[in-house]
C-alpha positions in Angstrom: 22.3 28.7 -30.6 25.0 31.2 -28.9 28.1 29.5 -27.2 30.1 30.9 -24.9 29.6 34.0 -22.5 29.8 37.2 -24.6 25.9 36.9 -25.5 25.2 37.4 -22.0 24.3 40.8 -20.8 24.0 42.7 -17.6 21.9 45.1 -15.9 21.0 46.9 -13.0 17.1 46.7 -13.8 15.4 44.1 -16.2 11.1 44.4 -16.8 9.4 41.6 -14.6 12.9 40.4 -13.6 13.6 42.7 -10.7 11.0 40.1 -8.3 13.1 37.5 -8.4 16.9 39.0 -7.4 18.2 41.4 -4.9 19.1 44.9 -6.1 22.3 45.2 -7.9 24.2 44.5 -11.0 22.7 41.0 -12.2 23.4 38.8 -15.2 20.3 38.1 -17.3 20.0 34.9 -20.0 16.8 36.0 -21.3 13.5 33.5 -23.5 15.7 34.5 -26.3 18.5 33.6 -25.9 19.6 29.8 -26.0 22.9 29.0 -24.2 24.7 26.0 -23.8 28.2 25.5 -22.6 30.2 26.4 -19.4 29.1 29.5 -17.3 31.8 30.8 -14.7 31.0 33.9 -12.7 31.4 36.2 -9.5 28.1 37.9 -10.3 24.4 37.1 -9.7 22.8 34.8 -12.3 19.2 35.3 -13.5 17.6 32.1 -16.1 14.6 32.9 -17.8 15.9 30.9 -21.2 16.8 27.6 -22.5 20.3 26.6 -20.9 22.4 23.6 -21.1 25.8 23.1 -19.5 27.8 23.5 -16.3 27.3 26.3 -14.0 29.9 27.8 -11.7 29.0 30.6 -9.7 31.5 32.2 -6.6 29.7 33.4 -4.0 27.2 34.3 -6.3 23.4 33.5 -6.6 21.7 31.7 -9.4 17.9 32.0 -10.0 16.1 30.2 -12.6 12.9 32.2 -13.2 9.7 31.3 -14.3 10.7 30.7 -18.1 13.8 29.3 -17.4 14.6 26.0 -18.9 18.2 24.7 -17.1 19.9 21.6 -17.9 22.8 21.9 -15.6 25.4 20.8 -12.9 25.4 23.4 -10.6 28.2 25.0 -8.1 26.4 28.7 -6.5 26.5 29.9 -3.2 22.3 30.4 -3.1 20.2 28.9 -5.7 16.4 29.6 -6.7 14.1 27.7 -8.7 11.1 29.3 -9.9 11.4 27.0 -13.3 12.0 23.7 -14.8 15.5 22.4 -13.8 17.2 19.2 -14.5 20.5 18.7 -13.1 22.6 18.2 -9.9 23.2 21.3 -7.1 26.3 22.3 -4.6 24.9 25.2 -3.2 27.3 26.4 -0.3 24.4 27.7 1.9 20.6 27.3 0.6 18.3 25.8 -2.2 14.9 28.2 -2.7 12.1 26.0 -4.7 8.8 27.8 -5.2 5.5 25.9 -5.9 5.6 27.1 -9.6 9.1 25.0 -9.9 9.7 21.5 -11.5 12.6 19.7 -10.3 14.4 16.8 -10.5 18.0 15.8 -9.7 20.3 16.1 -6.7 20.6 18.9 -4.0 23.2 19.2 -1.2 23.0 22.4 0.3 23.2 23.3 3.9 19.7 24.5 4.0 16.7 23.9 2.0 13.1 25.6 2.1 10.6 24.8 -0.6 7.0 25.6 -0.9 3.7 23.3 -0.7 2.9 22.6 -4.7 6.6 22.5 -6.2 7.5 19.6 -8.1 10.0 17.4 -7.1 11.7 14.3 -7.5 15.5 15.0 -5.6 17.9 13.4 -3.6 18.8 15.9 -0.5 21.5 16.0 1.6 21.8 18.7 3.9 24.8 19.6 6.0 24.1 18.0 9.5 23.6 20.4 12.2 25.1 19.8 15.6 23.1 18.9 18.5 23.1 21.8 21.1 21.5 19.3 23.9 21.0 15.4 24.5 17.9 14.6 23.5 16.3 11.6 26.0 16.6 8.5 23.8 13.5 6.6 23.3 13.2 3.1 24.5 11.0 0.4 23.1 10.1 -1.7 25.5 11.1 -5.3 25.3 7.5 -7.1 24.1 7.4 -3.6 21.7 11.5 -4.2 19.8 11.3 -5.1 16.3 10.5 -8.2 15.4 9.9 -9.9 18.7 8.1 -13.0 19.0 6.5 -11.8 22.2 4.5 -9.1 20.8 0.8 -10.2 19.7 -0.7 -8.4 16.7 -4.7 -8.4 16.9 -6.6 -7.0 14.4 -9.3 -4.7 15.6 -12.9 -4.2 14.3 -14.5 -1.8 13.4 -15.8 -1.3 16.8 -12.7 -0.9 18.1 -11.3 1.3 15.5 -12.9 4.2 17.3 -11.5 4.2 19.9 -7.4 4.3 21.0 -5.4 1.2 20.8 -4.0 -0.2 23.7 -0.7 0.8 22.0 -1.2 4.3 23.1 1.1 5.4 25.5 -0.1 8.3 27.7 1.1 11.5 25.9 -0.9 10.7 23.2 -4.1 9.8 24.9 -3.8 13.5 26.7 -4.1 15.1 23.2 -7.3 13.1 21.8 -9.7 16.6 22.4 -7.4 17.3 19.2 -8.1 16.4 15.8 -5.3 17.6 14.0 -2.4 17.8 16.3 -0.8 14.9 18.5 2.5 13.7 19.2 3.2 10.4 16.4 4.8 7.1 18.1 5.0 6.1 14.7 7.7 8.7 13.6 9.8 8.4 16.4 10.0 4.1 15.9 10.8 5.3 12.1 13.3 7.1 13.3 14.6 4.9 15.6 14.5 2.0 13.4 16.5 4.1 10.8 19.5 4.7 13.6 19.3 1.1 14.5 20.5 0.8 10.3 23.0 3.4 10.9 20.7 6.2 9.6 20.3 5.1 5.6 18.5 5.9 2.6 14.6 7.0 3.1 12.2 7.3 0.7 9.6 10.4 0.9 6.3 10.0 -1.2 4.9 13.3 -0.6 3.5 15.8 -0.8 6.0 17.9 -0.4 6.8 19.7 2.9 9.6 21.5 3.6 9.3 20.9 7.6 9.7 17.3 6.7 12.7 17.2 4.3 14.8 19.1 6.3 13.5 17.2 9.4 14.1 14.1 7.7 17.5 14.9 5.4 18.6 15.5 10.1 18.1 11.9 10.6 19.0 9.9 7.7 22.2 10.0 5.3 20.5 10.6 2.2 16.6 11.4 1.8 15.3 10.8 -1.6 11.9 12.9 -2.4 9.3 11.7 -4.8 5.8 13.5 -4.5 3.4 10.6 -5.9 0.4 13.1 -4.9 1.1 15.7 -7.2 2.1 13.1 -10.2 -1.7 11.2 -9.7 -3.2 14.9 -9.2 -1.7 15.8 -12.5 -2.8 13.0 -15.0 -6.7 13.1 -13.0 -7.0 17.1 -13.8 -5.7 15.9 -17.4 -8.0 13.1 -17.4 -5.6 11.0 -18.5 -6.0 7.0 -17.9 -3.5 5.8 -15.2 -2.2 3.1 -16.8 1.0 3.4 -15.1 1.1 5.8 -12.3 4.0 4.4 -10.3 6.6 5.1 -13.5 8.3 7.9 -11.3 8.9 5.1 -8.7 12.2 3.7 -10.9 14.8 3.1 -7.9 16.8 0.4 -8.1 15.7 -2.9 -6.2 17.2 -2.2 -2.4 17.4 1.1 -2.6 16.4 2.4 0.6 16.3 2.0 4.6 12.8 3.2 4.8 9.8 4.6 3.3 7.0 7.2 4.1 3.9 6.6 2.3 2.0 8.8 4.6 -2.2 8.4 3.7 -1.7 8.0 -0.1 -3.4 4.8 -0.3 -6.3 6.4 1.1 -6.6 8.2 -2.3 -6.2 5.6 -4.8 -8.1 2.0 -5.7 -7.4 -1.1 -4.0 -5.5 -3.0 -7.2 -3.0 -0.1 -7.2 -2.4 -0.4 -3.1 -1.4 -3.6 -3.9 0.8 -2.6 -7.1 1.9 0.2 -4.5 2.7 -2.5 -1.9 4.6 -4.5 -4.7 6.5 -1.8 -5.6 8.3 -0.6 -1.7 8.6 -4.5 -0.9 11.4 -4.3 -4.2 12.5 -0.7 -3.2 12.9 -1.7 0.6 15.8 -3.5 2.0 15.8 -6.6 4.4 14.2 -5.1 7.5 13.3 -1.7 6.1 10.6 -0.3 7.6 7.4 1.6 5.7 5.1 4.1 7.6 1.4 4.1 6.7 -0.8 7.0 7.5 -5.5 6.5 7.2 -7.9 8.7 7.6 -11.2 7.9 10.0 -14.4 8.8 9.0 -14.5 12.6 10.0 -15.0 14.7 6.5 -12.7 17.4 7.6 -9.8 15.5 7.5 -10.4 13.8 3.9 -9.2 16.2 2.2 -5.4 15.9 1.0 -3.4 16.6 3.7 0.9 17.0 4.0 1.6 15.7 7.6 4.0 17.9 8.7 6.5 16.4 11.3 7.3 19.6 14.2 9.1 19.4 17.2 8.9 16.3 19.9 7.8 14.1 16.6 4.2 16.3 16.7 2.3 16.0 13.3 -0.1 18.6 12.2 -2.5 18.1 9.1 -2.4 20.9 6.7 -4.7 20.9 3.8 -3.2 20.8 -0.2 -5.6 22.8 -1.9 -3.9 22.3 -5.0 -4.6 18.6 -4.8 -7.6 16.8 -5.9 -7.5 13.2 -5.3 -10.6 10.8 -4.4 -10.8 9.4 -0.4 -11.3 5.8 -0.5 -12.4 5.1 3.6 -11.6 1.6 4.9 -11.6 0.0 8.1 -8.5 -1.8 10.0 -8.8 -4.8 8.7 -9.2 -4.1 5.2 -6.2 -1.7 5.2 -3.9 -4.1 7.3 -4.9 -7.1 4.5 -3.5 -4.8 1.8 -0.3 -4.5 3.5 -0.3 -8.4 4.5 3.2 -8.9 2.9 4.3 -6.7 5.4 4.9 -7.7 9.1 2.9 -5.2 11.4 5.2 -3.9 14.0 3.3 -1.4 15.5 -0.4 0.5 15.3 -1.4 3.4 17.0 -5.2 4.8 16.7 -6.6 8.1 17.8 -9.8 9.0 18.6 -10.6 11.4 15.6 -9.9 8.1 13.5 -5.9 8.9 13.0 -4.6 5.5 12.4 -0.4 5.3 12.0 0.9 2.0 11.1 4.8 0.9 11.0 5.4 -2.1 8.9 8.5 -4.2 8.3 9.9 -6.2 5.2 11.1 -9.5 6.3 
């Protein structure tokens, strides 16, 4: 084990490092080379070793490569993550995560872009950005506000599953010719509900999409990220028995505001919905509000999918080829039963099958 900084050595050009930084004088901690204390810099930082400490980096940039192995608090002006990384981050402009990256900790940067496939289980904050214009606030009408006894929840059949719930309000009935894009009700009552909380904690179960977290981390006061898609994914491939898939789910009872748990339970068995279901009615506060996403019946779109949130609350589907997870189709009814110990505020159904449901604890 080397303590201390004088192991460390720099260069202008290091074998199949030069990919990762920008040209210049770098410092490299290379496979071998273990290190583990404080590092304090004004230069560029390349990991690709075992490290364990406190990092503290001046307008600098730190970059843990593919090899790197970081146990660290971290203070840099840009950080990358291309490896494993276990700690806390204060980057003074922006976080880079790469799909072949494995994260977990906390990140408050300013901005944030990471890459379909990366794993991560984070806390973001990002630095709020100021509103240029007044967007036009959305009202719910009065039979449509949370938890009004005027509003009538009917369960439809499968008949009526087809076709567009009476909940649809015009914009989205213009875009049923499309199957992947339409402007989500849903999200914007999410949202809503969360500033009606003064903003919160939200919960994000993946899979990861950068268009989201920094859409999201805009909205809320602290977004926490756990990508439960990539975790089921993983011990399927391994063919490993999930006795206990929801382990990653270990936040404190209350923890958050709201919770996105976009289509997952259209990928896993009916007895884990309901451990699922078990598990966000602890994790939610009262009146915090869950969003569910199912599938219809057209193949195309049973795939795994990230919903990515774009501008005036429009979601596109884009395929997760790296994810390979079974599509379990069920109709309303059977879908709203295993949310029952939810309250249903809302439902909104598309013609290409799209269902979006918000839910409320009481």
């Amino acid at each position: 084990m080397v303590k201390g900084l004088s192991m460390l050595r720099k260069t202008k050009s290091v074998k199949n490092i030069n990919s990762f930084v920008s040209i210049g004088e770098k410092t490299i901690i290379g496979e071998q080379v273990s290190f583990e204390g404080i590092i304090r810099g004004k230069k560029d930082l390349i990991i690709n070793g075992p490290v364990k400490g406190s990092i503290k980096l001046e307008n600098s940039h730190l970059t843990v490569a593919p090899r790197g192995q970081v146990e660290a608090e971290i203070y840099a002006q840009n950080v990358s993550i291309r490896g494993h990384l276990i700690g806390n981050i204060k980057a003074i402009s922006n976080v880079e995560i790469t799909r072949e990256a494995n994260f977990i900790g906390q990140i408050k940067a300013k901005r944030i872009s990471i890459e379909d496939g990366a794993s991560l289980k984070a806390s973001i904050e990002l630095e709020h950005e100021p509103q240029k214009e007044t967007l036009p606030t959305y009202k719910i009408p009065e039979q449509e506000a949370y938890g009004s006894e005027k509003e009538a929840i009917t369960l439809l059949n499968e008949t009526e599953s087809s076709a567009i719930s009476t909940h649809l309000l015009g914009e989205e009935s213009s875009l049923k010719s499309d199957p992947v894009t339409h402007t989500s009700n849903v999200i914007r009552l999410f949202i809503d509900g969360l500033e009606r909380q003064q903003k919160g904690q939200v919960l994000d179960i993946g899979p990861v999409c950068s268009e989201n977290i920094n859409f999201l981390a805009q909205h809320v006061m602290r977004l926490y990220v756990c990508d439960m898609y990539l975790q089921l994914d993983r011990k399927r491939r391994k063919n490993i028995s999930i006795s206990n898939p929801w382990q990653h789910l270990d936040y404190p009872p209350q923890s958050f505001n709201g919770i996105l748990l976009w289509d997952l339970i259209d990928h896993i068995e009916d007895n884990e919905v309901s451990r699922l279901v078990e598990l966000c009615i602890k994790m939610l506060r009262p009146s915090g509000l869950l969003m569910v996403i199912s599938l219809g019946e057209q193949e195309t779109q049973r795939a795994v999918n990230s919903f990515v949130i774009g501008e005036g609350f429009r979601l596109e589907l884009r395929p997760q080829p790296h994810l390979d997870l079974p599509f379990h189709m069920r109709h309303n009814r059977e879908v709203l039963s295993l949310l029952a110990p939810f309250t249903l505020v809302k439902s909104f159904i598309h013609h290409n099958g799209l269902r979006q449901f918000l839910l409320q604890r009481d």
